[in-house]
C-alpha positions as CSV (number, residue, x, y, z in Angstrom):
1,X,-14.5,115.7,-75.2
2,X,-12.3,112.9,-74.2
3,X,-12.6,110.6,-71.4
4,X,-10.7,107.2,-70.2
5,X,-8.6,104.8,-67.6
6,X,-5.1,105.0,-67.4
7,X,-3.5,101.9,-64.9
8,X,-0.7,102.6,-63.0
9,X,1.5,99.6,-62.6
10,X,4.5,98.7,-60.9
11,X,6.4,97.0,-58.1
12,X,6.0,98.1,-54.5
13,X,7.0,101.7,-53.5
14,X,7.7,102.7,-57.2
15,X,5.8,106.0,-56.0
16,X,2.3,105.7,-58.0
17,X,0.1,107.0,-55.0
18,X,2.3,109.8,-54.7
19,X,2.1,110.4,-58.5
20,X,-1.6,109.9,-58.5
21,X,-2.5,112.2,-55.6
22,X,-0.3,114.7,-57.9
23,X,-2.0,114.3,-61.2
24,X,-5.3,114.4,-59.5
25,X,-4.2,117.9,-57.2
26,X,-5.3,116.6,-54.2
27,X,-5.3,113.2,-51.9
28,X,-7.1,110.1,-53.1
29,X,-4.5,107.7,-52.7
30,X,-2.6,107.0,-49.2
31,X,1.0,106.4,-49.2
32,X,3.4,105.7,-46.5
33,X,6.9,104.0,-47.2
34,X,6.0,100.5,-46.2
35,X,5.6,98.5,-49.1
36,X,2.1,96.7,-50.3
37,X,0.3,100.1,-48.7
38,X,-2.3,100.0,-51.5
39,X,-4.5,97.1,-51.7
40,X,-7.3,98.1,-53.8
41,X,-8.0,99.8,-56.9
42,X,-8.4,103.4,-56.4
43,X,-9.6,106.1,-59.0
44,X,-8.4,109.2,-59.0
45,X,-9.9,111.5,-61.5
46,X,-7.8,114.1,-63.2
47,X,-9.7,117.1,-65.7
48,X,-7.2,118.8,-68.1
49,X,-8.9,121.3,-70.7
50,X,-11.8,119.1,-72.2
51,X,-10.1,115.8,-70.9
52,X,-11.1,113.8,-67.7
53,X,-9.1,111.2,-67.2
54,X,-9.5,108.5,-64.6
55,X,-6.1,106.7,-63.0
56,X,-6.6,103.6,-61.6
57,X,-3.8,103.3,-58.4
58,X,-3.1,99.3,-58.3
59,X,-1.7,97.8,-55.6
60,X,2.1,96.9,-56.2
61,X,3.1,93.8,-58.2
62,X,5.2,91.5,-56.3
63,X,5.8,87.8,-56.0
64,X,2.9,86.8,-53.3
65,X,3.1,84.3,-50.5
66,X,-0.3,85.0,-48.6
67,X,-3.7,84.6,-50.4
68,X,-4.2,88.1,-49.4
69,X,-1.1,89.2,-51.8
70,X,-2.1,87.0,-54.4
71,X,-5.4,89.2,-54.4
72,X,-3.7,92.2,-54.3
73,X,-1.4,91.4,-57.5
74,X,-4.4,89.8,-58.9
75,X,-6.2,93.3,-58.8
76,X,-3.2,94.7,-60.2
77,X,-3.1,93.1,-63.4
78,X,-6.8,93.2,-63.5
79,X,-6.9,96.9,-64.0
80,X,-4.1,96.8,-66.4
81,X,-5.7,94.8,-68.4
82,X,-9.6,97.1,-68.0
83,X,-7.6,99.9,-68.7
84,X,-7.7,102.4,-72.1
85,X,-3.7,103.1,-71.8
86,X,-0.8,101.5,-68.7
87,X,1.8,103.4,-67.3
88,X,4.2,101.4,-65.6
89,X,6.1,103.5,-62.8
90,X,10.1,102.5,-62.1
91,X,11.7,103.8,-59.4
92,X,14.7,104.9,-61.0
93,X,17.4,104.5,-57.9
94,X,15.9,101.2,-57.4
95,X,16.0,100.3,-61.6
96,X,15.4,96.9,-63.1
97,X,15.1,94.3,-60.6
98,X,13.6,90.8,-60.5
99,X,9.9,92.4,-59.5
100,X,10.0,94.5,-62.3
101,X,11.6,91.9,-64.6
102,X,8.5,89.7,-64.0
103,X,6.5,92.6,-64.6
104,X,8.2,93.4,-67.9
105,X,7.3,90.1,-68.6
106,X,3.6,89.8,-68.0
107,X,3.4,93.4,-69.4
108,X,4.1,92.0,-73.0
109,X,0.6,90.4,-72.9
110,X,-1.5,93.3,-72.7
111,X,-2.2,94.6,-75.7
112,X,-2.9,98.4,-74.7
113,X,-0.6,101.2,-75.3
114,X,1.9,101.4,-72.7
115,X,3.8,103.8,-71.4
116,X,7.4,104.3,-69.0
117,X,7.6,106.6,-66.1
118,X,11.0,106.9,-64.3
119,X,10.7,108.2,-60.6
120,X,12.4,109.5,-58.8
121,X,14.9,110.8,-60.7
122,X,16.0,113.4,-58.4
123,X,17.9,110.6,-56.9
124,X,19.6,109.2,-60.5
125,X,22.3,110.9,-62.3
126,X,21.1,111.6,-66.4
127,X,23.2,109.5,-67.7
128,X,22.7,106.6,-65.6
129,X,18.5,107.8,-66.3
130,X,19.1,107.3,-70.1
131,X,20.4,104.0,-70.1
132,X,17.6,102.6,-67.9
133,X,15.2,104.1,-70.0
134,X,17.0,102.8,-73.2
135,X,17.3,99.3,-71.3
136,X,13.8,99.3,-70.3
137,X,12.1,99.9,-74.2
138,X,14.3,97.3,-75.6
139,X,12.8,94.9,-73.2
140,X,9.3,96.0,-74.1
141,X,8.3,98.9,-76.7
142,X,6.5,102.0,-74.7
143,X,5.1,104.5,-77.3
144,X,6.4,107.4,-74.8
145,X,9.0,108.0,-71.8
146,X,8.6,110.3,-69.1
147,X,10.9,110.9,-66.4
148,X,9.3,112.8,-63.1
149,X,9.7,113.4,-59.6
150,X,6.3,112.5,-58.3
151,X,7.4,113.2,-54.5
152,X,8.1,117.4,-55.7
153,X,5.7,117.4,-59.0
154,X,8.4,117.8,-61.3
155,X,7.2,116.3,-65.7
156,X,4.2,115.5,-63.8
157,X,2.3,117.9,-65.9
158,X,3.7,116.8,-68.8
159,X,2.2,113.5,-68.1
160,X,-1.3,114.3,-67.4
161,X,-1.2,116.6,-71.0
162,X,0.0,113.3,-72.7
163,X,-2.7,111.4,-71.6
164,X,-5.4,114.2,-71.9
165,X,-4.8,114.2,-75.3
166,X,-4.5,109.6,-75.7
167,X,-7.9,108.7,-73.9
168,X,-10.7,108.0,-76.4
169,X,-13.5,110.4,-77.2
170,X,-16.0,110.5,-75.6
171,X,-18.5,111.5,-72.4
172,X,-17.2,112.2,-69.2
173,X,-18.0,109.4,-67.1
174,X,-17.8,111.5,-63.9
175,X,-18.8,115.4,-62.6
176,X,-16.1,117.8,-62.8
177,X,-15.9,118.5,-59.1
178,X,-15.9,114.5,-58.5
179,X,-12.1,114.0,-57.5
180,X,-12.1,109.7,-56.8
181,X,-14.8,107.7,-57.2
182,X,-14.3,106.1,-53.5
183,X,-16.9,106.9,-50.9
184,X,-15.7,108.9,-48.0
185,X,-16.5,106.2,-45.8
186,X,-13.5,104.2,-47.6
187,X,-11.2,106.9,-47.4
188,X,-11.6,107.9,-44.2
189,X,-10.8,104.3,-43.0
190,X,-7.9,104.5,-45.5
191,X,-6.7,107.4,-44.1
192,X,-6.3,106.0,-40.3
193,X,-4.6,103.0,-41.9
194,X,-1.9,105.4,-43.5
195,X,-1.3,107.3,-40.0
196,X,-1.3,103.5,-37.9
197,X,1.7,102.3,-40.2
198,X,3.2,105.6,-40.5
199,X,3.4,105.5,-36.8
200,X,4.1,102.0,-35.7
201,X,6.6,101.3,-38.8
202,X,8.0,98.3,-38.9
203,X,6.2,97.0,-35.7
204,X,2.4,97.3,-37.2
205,X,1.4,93.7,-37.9
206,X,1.2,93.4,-41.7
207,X,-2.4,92.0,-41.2
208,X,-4.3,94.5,-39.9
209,X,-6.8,96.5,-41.3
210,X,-9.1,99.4,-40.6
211,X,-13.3,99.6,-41.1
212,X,-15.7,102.6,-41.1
213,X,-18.2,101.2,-38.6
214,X,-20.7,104.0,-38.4
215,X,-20.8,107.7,-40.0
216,X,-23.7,110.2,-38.2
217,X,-24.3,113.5,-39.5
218,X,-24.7,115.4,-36.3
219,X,-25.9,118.8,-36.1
220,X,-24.5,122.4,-36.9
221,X,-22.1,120.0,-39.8
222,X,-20.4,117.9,-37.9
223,X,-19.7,114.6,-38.2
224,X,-19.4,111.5,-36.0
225,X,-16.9,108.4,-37.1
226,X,-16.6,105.3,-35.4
227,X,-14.2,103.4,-36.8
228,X,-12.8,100.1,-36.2
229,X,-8.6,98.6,-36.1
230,X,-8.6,94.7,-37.0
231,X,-5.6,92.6,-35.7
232,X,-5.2,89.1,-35.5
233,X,-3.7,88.0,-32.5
234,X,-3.9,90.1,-28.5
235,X,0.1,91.0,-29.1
236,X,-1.1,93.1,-32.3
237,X,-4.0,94.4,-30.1
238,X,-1.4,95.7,-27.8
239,X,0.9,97.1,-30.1
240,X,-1.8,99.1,-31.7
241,X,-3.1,100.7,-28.6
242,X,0.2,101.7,-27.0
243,X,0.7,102.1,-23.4
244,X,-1.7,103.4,-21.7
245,X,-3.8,104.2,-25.3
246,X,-1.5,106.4,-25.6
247,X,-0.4,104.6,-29.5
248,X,-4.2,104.7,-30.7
249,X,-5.0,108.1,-29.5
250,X,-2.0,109.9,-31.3
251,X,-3.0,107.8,-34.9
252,X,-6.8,108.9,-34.1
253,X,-5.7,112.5,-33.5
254,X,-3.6,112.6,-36.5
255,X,-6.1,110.6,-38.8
256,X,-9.3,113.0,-37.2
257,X,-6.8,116.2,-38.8
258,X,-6.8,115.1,-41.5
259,X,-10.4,113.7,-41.9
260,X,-11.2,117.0,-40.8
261,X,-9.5,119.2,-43.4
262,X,-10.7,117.0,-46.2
263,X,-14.4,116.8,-44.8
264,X,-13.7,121.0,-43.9
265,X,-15.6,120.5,-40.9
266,X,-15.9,119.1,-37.4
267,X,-15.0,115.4,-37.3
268,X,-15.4,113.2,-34.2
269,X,-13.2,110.5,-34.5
270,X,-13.6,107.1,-32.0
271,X,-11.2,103.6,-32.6
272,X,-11.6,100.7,-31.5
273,X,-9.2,97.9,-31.4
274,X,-10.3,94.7,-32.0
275,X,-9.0,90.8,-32.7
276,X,-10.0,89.3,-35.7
277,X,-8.3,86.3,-35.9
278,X,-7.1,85.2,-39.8
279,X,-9.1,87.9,-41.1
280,X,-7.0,87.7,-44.0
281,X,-9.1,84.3,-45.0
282,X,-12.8,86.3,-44.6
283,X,-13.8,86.8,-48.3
284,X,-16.3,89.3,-46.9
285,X,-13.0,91.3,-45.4
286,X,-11.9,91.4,-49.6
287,X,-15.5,92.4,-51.1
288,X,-14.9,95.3,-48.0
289,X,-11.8,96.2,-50.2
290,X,-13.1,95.5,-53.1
291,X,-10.6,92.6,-53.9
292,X,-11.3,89.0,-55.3
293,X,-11.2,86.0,-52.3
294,X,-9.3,83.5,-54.6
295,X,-8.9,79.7,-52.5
């Protein structure tokens, strides 16, 4: 038996939560196309023959300007570094760009076995494919390249074999039906976050943030969620709700859907809006998502 953590790294949008929600077969991570959508750590746990692996989705590595980024990138590199093996993930269209430069950089001083993942390559021409990959191991040695499509599953299996067979012996750290190690409670408010920015876009307020205020098991199976939007400021309120509710009501319907075919049963989903002003300087809104509150 084998068992260990495999980080993915990477700058914003490279595709990890897509690639993690692949090599786990089903949705642990959320992932939307605004960048910085993962803030935490989250493990998704992958079996292959006598394997389990555990993949540790980090939140994107970028240059940070708010203490709530600085966390964030903080949390990255922490996993990196708790981590048996790193894969960093490079969106190929995108290739080598001052992110992942600094990231290349940093990535020389951890001392585990690393590995390169070029994604997206359904976008990339081979050639052009080759040389980034030959660019990117002459900046830092990886003991293996892969190059996948994490958005249609494509090497993706060839990845998970790789590093079924690289984690340590050992016990498996988790059951075999156990798919994350995040309690529903988390997802669930994870979820509703994905479906608020997917549906405001560009107008969501980058500080905003959802909370699983209360979870009743009612009965004949159902369940009851009452689940809380923070904003900072009355605008954000507004933008969130919509005229006439109409904004918060179609990201609760959509996020109840969904709630509801992972839970496979009845959910009853209620959200609130509220203002929390500068809840991005609560340290008890990190431990919430399980970051680090740094000064």
């Amino acid at each position: 038996m084998r068992c260990g953590f495999v980080a993915l790294i990477g700058a914003p949008n490279a595709g990890k939560s897509t690639l993690l929600n692949h090599l786990v077969g089903a949705k642990v991570s959320i992932v939307t196309h605004k960048v910085q959508t993962t803030r935490a750590l989250v493990r998704g746990i992958a079996i292959a023959g006598p394997s389990q692996v555990v993949f540790v989705d980090t939140p994107g590595i970028f240059k940070p300007r708010r203490r709530l980024d600085r966390a964030m990138v903080t949390t990255a590199w922490g996993g990196a570094k708790d981590a048996d093996l790193v894969a960093l993930l490079i969106d190929a269209k995108r290739g080598i760009d001052d992110e992942v430069e600094t990231i290349l950089e940093n990535l020389k001083e951890v001392r585990h076995p690393k590995v390169l993942i070029l994604n997206k390559i359904d976008t990339v021409k081979r050639d052009s494919l080759l040389a980034l990959a030959s660019d990117l191991n002459a900046k830092v040695p990886f003991d293996r390249t892969f190059m996948v499509s994490a958005l249609n599953g494509s090497g993706v299996d060839d990845v998970l074999a790789f590093f079924a067979e690289a984690v340590p012996k050992g016990h498996w750290l988790y059951p075999e039906d156990q798919i994350s190690d995040l309690p529903m409670r988390q997802l669930a408010a994870e979820i509703t976050r994905e479906k608020m920015m997917l549906r405001l876009h560009e107008e969501l307020p980058y500080a905003s943030t959802v909370e699983t205020e209360a979870w009743k098991e009612l009965k004949g199976g159902a369940v009851r969620i009452e689940q809380t939007i923070y904003v900072e400021r009355d605008s954000q309120k507004k933008i969130v709700l919509g005229k006439a509710g109409h904004t918060v009501k179609a990201i609760s319907q959509a996020a109840r859907e969904e709630i509801t075919a992972i839970l496979e049963r009845p959910v009853h989903l209620f959200l609130f809006v509220k203002v929390r002003g500068s809840w991005s300087d609560d340290p008890e809104r990190y431990r919430e998502m399980g970051l680090d509150f740094h000064d």
